[in-house]
C-alpha positions in Angstrom: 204.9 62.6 39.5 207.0 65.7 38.0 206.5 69.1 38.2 203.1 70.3 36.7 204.3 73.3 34.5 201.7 75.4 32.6 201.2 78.5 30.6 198.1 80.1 30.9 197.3 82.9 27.9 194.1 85.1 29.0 193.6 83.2 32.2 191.5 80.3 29.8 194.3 78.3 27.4 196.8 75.8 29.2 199.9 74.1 27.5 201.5 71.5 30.0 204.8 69.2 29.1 203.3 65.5 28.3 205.5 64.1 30.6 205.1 65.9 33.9 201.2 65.6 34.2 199.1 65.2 37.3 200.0 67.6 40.5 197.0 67.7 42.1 199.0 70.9 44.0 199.6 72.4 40.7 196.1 72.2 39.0 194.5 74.2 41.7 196.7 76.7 39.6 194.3 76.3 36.3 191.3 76.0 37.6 191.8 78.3 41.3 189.0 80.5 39.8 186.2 77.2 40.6 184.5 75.8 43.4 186.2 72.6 43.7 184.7 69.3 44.3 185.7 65.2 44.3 183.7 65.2 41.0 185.1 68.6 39.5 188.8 67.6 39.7 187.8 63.3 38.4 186.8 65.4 35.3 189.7 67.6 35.1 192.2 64.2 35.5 190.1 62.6 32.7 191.2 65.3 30.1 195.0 65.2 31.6 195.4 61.8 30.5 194.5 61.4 27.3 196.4 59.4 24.5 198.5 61.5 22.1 196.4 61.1 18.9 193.2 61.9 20.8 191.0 65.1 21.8 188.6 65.3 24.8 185.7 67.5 25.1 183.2 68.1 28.0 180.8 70.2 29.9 178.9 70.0 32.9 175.4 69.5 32.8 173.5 72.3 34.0 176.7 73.3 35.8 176.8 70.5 37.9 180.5 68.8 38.3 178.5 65.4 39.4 177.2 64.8 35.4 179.6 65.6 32.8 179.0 65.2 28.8 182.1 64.0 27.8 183.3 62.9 24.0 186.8 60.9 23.4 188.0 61.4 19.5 190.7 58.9 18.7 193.0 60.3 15.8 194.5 57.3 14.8 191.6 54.5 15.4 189.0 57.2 13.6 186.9 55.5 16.9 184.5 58.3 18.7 183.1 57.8 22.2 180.3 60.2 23.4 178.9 59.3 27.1 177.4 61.0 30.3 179.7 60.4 33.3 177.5 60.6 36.5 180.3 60.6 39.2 180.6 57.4 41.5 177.8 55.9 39.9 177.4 55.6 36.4 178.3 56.0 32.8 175.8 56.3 30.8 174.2 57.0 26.9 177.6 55.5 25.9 178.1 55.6 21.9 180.7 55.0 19.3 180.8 55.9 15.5 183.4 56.0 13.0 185.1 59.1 11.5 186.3 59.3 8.0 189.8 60.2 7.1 188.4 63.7 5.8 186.8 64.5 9.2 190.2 63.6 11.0 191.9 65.9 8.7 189.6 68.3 9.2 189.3 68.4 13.3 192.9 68.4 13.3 193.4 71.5 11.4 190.8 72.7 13.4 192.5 72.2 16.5 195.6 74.1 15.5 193.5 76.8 15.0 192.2 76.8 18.7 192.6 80.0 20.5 191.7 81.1 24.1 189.4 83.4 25.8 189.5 86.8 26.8 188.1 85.8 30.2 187.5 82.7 32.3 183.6 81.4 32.2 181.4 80.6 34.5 181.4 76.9 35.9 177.8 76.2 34.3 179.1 77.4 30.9 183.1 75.4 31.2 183.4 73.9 28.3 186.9 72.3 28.1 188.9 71.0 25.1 192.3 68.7 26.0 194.5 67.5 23.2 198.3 66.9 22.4 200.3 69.1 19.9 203.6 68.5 19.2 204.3 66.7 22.0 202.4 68.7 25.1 199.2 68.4 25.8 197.0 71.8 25.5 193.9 72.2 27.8 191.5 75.0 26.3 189.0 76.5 28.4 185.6 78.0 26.8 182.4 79.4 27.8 180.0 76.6 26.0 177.0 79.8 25.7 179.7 81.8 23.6 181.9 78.9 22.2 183.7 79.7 19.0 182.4 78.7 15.8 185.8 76.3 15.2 184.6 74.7 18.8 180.8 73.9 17.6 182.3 72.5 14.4 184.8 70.0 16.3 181.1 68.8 18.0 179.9 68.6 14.6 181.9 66.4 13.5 182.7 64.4 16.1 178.9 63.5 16.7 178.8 65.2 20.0 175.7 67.2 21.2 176.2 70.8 22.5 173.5 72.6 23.6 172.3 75.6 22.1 173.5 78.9 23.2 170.9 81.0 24.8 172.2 84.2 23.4 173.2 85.6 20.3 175.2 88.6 18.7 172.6 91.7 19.0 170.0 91.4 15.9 170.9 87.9 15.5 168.0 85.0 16.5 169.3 82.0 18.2 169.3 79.0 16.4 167.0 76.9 18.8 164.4 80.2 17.4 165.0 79.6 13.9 164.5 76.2 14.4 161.1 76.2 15.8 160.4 79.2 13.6 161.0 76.3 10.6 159.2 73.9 12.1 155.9 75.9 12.3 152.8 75.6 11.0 150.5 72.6 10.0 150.7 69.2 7.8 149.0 66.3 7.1 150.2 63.9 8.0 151.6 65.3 10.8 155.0 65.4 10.6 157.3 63.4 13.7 159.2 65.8 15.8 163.3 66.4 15.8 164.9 64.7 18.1 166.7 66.7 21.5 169.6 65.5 19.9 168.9 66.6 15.8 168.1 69.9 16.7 171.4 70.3 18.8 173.8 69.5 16.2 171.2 71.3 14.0 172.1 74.3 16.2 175.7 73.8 15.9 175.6 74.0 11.9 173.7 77.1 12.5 176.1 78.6 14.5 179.2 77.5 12.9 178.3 78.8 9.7 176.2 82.0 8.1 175.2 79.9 4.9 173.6 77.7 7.2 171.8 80.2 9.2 170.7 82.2 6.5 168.8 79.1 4.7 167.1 78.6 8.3 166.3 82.3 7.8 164.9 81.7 4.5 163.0 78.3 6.3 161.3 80.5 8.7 157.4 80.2 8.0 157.2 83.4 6.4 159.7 82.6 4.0 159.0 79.1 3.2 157.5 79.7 -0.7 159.2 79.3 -4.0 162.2 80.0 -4.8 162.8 80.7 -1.0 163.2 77.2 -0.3 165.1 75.9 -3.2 167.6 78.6 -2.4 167.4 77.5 1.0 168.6 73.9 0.8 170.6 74.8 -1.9 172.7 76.5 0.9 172.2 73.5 3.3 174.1 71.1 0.3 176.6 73.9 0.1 177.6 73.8 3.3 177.2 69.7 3.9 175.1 70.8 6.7 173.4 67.5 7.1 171.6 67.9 10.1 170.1 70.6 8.9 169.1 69.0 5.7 167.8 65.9 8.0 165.4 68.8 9.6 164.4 69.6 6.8 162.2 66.3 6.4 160.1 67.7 9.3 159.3 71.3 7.7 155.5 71.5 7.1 156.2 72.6 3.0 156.2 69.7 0.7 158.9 71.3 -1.5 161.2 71.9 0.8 160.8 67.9 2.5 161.7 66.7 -1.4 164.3 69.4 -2.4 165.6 67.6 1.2 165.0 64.0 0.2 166.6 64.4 -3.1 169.5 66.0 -1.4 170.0 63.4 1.5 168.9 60.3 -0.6 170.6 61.1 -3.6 169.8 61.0 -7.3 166.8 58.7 -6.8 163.5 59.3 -4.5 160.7 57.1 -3.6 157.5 58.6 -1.8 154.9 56.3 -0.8 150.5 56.9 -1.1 148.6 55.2 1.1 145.4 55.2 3.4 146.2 56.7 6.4 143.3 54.6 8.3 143.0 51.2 8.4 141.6 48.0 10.4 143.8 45.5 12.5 144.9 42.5 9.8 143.9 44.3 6.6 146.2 45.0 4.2 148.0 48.0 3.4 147.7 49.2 -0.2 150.5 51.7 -1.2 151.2 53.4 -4.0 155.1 53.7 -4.8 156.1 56.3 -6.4 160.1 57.4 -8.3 161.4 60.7 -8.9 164.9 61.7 -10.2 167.5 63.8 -11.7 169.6 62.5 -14.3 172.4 64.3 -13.5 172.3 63.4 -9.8 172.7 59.8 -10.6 175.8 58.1 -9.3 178.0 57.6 -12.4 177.1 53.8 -14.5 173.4 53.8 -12.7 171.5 53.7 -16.0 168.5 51.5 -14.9 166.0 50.2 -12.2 165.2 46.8 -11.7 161.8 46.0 -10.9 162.3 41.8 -11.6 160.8 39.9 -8.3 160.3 44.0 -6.9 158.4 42.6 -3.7 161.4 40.7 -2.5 163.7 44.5 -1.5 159.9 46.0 -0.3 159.6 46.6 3.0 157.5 48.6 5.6 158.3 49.7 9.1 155.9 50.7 11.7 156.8 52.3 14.8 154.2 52.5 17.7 154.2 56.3 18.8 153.5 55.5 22.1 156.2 52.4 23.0 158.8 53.2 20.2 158.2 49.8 19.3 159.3 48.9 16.2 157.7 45.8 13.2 159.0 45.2 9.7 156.4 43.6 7.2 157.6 42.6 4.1 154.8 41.6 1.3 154.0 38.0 0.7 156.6 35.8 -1.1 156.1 37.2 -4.6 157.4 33.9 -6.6 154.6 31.9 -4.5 157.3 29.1 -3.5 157.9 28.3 -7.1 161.7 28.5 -8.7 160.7 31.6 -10.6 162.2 33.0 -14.0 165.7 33.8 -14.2 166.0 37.7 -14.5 167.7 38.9 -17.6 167.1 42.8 -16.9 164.3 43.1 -19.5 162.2 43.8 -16.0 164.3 47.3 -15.4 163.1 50.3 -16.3 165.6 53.1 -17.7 166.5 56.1 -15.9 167.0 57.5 -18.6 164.5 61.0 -17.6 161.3 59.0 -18.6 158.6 58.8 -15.9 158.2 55.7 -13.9 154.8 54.3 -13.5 153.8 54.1 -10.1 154.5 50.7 -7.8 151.1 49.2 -6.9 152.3 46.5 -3.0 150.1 45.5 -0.4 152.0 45.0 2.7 150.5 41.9 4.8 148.9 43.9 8.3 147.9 40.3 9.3 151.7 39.1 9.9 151.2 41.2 12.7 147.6 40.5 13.3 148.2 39.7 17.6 151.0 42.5 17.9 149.4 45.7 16.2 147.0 46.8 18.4 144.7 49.9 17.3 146.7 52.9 17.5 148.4 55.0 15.6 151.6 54.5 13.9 154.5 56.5 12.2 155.3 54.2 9.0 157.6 54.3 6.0 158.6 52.6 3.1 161.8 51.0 2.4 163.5 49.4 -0.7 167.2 47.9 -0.4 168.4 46.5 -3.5 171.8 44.7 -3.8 174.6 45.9 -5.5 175.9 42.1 -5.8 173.7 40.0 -8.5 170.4 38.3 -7.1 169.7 34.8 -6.9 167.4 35.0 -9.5 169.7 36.3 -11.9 170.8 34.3 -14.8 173.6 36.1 -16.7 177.4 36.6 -15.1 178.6 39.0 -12.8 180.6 40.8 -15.4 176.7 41.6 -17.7 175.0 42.1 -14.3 177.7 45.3 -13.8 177.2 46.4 -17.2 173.6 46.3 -16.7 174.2 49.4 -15.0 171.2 48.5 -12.1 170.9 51.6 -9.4 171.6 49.9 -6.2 171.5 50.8 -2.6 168.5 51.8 0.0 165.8 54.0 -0.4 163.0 55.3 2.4 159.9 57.3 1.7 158.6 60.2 3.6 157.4 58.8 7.3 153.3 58.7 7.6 151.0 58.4 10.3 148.8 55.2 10.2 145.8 55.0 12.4 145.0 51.4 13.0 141.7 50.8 14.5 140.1 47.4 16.1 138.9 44.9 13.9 134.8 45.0 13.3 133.9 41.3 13.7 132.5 39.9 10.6 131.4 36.2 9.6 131.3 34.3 6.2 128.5 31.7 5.3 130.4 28.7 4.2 128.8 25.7 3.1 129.6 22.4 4.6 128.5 19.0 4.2 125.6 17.4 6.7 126.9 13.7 5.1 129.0 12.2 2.5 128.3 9.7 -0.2 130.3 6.8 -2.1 130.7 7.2 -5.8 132.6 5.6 -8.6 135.4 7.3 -10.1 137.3 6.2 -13.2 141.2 5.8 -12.6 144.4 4.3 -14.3 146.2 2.9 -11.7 149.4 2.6 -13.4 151.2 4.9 -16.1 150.6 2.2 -18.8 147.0 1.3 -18.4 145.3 1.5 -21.1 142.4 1.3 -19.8 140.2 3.0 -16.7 139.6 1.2 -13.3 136.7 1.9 -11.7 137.5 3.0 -7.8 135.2 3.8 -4.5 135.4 7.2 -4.0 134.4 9.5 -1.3 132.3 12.6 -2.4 130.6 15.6 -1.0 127.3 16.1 -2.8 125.6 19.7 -3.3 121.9 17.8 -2.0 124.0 17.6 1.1 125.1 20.9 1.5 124.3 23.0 4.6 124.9 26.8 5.3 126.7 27.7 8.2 128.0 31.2 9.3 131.6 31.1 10.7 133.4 34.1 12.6 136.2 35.6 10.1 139.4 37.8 10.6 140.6 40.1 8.5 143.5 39.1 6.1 143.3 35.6 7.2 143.0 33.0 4.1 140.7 30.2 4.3 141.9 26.6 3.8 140.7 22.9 4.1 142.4 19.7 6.2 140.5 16.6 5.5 141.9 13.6 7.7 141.2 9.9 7.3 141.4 7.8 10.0 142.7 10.4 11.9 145.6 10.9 9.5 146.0 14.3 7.1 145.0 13.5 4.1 144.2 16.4 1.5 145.2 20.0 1.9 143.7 22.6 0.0 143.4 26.7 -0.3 139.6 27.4 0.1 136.2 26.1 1.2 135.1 22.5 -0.3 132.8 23.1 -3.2 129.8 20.5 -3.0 130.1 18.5 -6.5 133.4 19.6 -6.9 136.2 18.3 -8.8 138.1 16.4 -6.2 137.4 13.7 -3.8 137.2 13.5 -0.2 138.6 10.2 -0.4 139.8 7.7 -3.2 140.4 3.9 -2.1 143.0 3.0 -4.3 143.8 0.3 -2.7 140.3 -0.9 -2.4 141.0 -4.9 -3.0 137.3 -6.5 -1.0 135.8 -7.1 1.8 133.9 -4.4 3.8 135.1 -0.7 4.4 134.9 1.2 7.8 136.9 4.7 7.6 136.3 7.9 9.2 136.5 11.3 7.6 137.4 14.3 9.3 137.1 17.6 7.6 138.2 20.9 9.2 137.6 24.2 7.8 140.4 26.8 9.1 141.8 30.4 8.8 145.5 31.3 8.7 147.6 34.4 8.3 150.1 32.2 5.7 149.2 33.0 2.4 148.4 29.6 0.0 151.5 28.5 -2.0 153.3 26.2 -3.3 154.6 23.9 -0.1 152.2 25.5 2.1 151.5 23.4 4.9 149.0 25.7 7.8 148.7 23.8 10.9 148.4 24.5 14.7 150.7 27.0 16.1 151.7 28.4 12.5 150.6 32.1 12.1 147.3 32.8 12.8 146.2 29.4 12.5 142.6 29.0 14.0 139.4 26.4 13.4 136.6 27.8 11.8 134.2 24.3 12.3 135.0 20.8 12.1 133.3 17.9 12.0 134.2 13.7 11.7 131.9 11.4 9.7 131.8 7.7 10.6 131.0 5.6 7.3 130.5 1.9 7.0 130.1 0.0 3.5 129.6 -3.8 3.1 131.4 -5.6 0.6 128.4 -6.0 -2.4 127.2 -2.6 -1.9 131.1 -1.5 -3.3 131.2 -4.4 -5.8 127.9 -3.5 -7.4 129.1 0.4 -7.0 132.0 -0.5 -9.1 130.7 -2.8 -11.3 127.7 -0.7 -12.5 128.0 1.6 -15.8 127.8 5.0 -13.6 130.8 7.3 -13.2 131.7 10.2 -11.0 130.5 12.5 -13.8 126.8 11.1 -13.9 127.4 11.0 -10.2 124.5 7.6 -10.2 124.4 4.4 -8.1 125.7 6.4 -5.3 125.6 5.0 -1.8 125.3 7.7 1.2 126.5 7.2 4.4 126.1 9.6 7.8 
């Protein structure tokens, strides 16, 4: 390798020639101040060869050399890496986002602003910065506690967490204080906490800017009333300080969470009202609610469709002790039918009107084995495409000028307490036997005339009460079988002199009749429509009581059934069988 050549401004900024990196000899020179270690000097090598478009940043956690925080910003991919390197074992927490061409314009003006310390800092506190300008490669040493505010924006936009300082200038609070200072007091709900990693880049917004920290001032519990907040996120905007804004969500004072929403979401806001206890399989009844500025609206939005509105619902559930995560979308809302086209006269204008509240109940029984009681942080969602549905029946060029708001909205996150099931049954009435009747028919289109069929009927002087163990949100449904074979499918209990048949013999053409009936009363967690075909192993499938009837007829007894004057409707000349 070449000579290692280096200029060192206040003992703490480093310029060295891009192509005469790497004497181990000669870095001893930079860093002669530190305890040196196998891990201390992989770390220093990492930032010595970096790519010329690219930046590296890292510190040492808790001052040791072993685990260092490291971020990689590529200048010319817009790629960002951000990982924990624990030397000679792992790397780990590895994550890669995407920059926008502002933020790369921005970090590098920010890096040609870059100046040194006054003094070298302590090993727990290095922070160091390596990047290439104009050809050499610049190694900037900091002291993370005291790092400059043009330093904590280059983590801020890179993604990267750096930890709060744990001083500030004299009369100054430190932002981790007027964080938690925000975050006091009570709400109900109660609100989720921010994240390690929210209220670090939170910090660093704090820190790199005063707008920013005087909002959080105006945030602090004593301050959070009128005005005091809408001035306060009105800063927060100002400043893009989205992290901030983000922490806002979790601030106990409702007008701050929406001034927030409105802010992060855009011009459109949904909030979501619904019980906040609940039993396992029951369904969740919520109340959607719209609120908006006009002038906030992206430019062409003039209207929200609500046509087929249950198809972009969704809600998600996250178990507060696992993390676990469901998504339970309502219940198909065109019942399996080809529904009406949509032709837009389903939107409502936003036009500054009020819009009436969204009544959806959200299926809990899709989840009826998985959502055990406890309690949950949930939230509303509603995605709508910018792209024309399926359902929609005029071109892509009417669909534009429809001027439909499109993209993703999310309510406020609530806490749902779901608690076990309280076992329950249902009297259902079944048959104890089943008769042969008459029943008038045309066989074919063009009869004029009706033939009279054996039929298979469950009468109401047959009818016995049985109680059968229910779940919640499960629907009840009917298989009949004959000869083993389904038959008839339908939604509910069979009603004893109902309508419809257990059993027609179309086909009846003489001779005596043996057949066997088997009827089987079930629950399910699919919801009746059109196609719906329940059946073991489908969703909450389970048999409620079943029972198989053996009936044997001899020829004369049908004959002179069919023969006589008697229909179904006077329900006479009927032959029972057990």
């Amino acid at each position: 390798m070449g000579r290692f050549t280096a200029v060192v401004a206040a003992a703490t900024a480093i310029v060295v020639s891009a192509s005469t990196l790497g004497d181990s000899p000669q870095r001893s020179l930079v860093f002669d101040g530190y305890s040196r270690s196998e891990a201390f000097d992989a770390n220093v090598a990492w930032h010595e060869h970096l790519a010329e478009h690219e930046i590296r940043m890292s510190y040492f956690h808790d001052g040791n050399p072993r685990i260092a925080m490291r971020c990689a910003a590529d200048l010319s991919s817009y790629d960002v890496t951000t990982l924990r390197e624990v030397y000679d074992h792992a790397t780990q927490a590895q994550k890669t986002r995407k920059l926008s061409h502002a933020q790369v314009l921005t970090i590098r003006n920010l890096l040609r602003r870059l100046s040194p310390e006054d003094k070298e800092p302590k090993l727990e506190n290095l922070l160091i910065v390596s990047c290439v300008d104009g050809g050499e490669r610049i190694i900037h040493l900091f002291d993370r506690m005291k790092a400059p505010r043009d330093v904590i924006r280059l983590y801020d936009l890179t993604g990267a967490y750096l930890p709060a300082a744990v001083g500030e200038p004299a009369g100054e609070r430190a932002p981790a204080e007027l964080i938690a200072a925000a975050m006091a007091g009570e709400n109900y709900p109660t609100l989720p906490r921010l994240s390690t990693e929210i209220q670090g880049l939170a910090a660093n917004e704090i820190k790199a800017s005063q707008d920013v920290r005087r909002a959080y001032e105006l945030l602090a519990a004593e301050n959070q009333k009128g005005a005091a907040s809408t001035e306060a996120v009105a800063l927060l905007e100002k400043q893009n300080a989205l992290r901030c804004l983000l922490s806002c969500l979790c601030v106990p004072h409702e007008d701050v969470q929406l001034d927030a929403l409105r802010s992060v979401e855009g011009g459109l806001q949904m909030h979501a009202t619904a019980p906040r206890v609940i039993e396992q399989g029951m369904p969740l009844q919520v109340k959607i609610g719209f609120r908006y500025e006009r002038n906030r609206l992206d430019p062409g939005i003039e209207r929200l469709n609500a046509f087929l509105r249950d198809e972009f619902l969704e809600l998600l559930l996250t178990d507060l002790q696992t993390d676990k995560t469901w998504t339970v979308i309502p219940y198909d809302p065109t019942a399996g039918m080809p529904p009406p086209f949509g032709t837009g006269r389903a939107a409502v204008p936003l036009d500054g009107s009020n819009i009436e509240p969204w009544q959806v109940r959200f299926p809990l029984v899709k989840l009826y084995d998985e959502l055990k009681p406890g309690t949950y942080l949930a939230r509303v969602r509603f995605t709508f495409p910018k792209e024309p549905t399926r359902y929609w029946r005029g071109t892509e060029a009417e669909w534009d000028e429809a001027g439909f708001w499109h993209g993703k909205l999310a309510s406020s996150p609530f806490r749902l307490r779901v608690l076990a099931e309280t076992p329950e049954t249902r009297a259902v009435l079944i048959p104890s036997k089943l008769r042969l009747r008459k029943e008038l028919v045309r066989l074919r289109e063009d009869d004029v005339e009706e033939t009279g069929v054996p039929a298979i009927y469950f009468d109401k002087r047959d009818a016995e009460q049985v109680e059968v163990p229910v779940r919640n949100g499960h629907f009840i449904g009917t298989w009949i079988y004959q000869n083993g074979e389904p038959s008839t499918l339908q939604g509910g209990l069979l009603k004893p002199d109902g309508p419809n048949a257990i059993g027609v013999w179309y086909d009846y053409q003489g001779g005596d009749k043996k057949v066997s009936y088997t009827i089987e009363v079930f629950e399910t967690a699919k919801a009746p429509q059109h196609g719906w075909m329940p059946g073991r192993g489908s969703a909450g499938y389970r048999v409620l009581w079943k029972k198989t009837f053996q009936l044997s007829f001899r020829e004369d007894e049908i004959q002179r059934l069919i023969a006589g004057r008697a229909n179904v409707q006077r329900k006479a000349l009927a032959v029972e069988r057990y």
